[in-house]
C-alpha positions in Angstrom: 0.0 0.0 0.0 1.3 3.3 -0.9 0.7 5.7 1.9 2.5 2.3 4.3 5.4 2.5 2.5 5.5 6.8 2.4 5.0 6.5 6.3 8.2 4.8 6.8 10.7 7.1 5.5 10.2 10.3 7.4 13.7 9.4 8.7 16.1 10.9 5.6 16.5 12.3 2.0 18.1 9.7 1.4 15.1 7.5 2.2 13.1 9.4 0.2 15.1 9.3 -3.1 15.2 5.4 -2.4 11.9 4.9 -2.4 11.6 7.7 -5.4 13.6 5.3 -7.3 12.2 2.2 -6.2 8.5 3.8 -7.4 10.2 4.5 -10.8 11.6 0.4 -10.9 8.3 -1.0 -10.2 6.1 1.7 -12.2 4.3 2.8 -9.0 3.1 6.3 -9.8 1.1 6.7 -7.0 3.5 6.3 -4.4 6.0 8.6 -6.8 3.7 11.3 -6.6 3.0 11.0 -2.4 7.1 11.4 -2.3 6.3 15.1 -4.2 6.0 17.9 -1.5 2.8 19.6 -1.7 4.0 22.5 -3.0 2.6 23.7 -6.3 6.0 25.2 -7.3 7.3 22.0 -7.6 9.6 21.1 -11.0 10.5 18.5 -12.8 12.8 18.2 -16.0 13.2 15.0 -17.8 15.7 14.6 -20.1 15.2 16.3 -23.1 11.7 17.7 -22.3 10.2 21.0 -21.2 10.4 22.2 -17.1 7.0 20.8 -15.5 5.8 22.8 -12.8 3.2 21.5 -10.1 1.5 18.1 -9.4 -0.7 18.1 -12.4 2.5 18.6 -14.8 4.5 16.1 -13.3 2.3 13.4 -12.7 0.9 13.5 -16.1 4.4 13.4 -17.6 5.8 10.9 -15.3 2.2 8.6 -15.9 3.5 8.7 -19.9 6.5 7.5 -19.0 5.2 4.7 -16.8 2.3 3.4 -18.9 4.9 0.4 -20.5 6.5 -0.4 -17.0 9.2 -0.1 -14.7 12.5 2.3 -15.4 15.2 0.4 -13.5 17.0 2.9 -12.9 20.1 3.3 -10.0 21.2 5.6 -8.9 25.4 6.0 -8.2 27.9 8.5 -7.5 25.4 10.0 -4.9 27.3 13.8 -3.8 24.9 15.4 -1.4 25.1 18.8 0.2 22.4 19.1 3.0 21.5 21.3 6.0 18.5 20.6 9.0 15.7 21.8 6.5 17.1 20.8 2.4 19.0 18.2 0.9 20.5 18.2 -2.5 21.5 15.2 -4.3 23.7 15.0 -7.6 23.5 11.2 -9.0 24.7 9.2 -11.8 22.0 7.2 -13.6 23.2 4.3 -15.5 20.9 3.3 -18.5 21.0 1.1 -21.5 19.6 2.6 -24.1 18.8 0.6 -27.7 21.5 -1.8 -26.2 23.9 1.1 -26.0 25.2 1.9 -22.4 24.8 5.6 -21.8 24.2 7.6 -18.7 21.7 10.4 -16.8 23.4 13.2 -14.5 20.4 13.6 -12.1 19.7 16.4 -9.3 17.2 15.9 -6.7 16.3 18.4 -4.1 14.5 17.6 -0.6 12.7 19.8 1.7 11.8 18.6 5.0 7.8 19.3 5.3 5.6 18.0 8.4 5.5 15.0 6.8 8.6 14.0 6.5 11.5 14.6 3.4 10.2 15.6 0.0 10.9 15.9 -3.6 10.6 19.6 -4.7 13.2 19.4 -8.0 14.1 16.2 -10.1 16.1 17.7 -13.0 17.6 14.7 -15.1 19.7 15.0 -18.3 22.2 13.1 -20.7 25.3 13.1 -19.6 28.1 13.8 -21.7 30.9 10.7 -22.5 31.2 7.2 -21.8 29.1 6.1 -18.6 31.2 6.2 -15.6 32.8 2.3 -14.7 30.7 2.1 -11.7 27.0 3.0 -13.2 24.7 0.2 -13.5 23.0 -0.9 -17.2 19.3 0.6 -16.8 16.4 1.9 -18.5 16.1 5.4 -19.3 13.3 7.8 -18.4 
């Protein structure tokens, strides 16, 4: 059940970007969207697209991208820079792409709210190069 699993991670940022990623592997909008603060100056920027600002943007963008399934997507190379009220978290998103390895430079910025850490930015773009050795062969979004 979504709002279960939402409960449980009031603890970190970092629990909330694992369970932001772990919505993405198993195509889970729902429980994506609950991980959004409620904000409406939220944004969101997939790679590629237009900047999405507020729930009704984002969820029907990230819905699109969900309709076929899962991303599988990990996050590494986590660099985080956080104080008692924000967290901000560069990641490297490995991906595999028509069977060619490529990779995703991601930010991802937390607010703490009442109920816990939440998602105000997710910016994601292509990264330039080959994919770091460490990144893990995913699916992009």
């Amino acid at each position: 059940m979504p709002t279960k699993r939402v409960k449980q991670l009031n603890g970190s940022a970092a629990e909330t970007e694992a369970a932001f990623y772990d919505a993405l592997n198993r195509a889970d909008l729902d429980t994506l969207m609950s991980l959004w603060a409620d904000d409406d100056e939220i944004v969101c920027v997939h790679p590629g697209g237009p900047r999405l600002i507020g729930h009704a943007a984002i969820r029907t963008s990230w819905a699109a991208i969900l309709e076929h399934g899962g991303l599988h997507i990990v996050p590494t190379q986590l660099h985080e820079t956080h104080n008692l009220m924000s967290s901000v978290h560069t990641v490297v998103e490995g991906t595999t792409a028509g069977g060619e390895a490529a990779h995703l430079v991601a930010t991802n910025v937390y607010v703490k709210t009442p109920r816990g850490w939440r998602i105000v930015l997710h910016h994601a773009s292509v990264a330039p190069g080959a994919a770091p050795a460490d990144s893990h062969s995913q699916i992009l979004h």
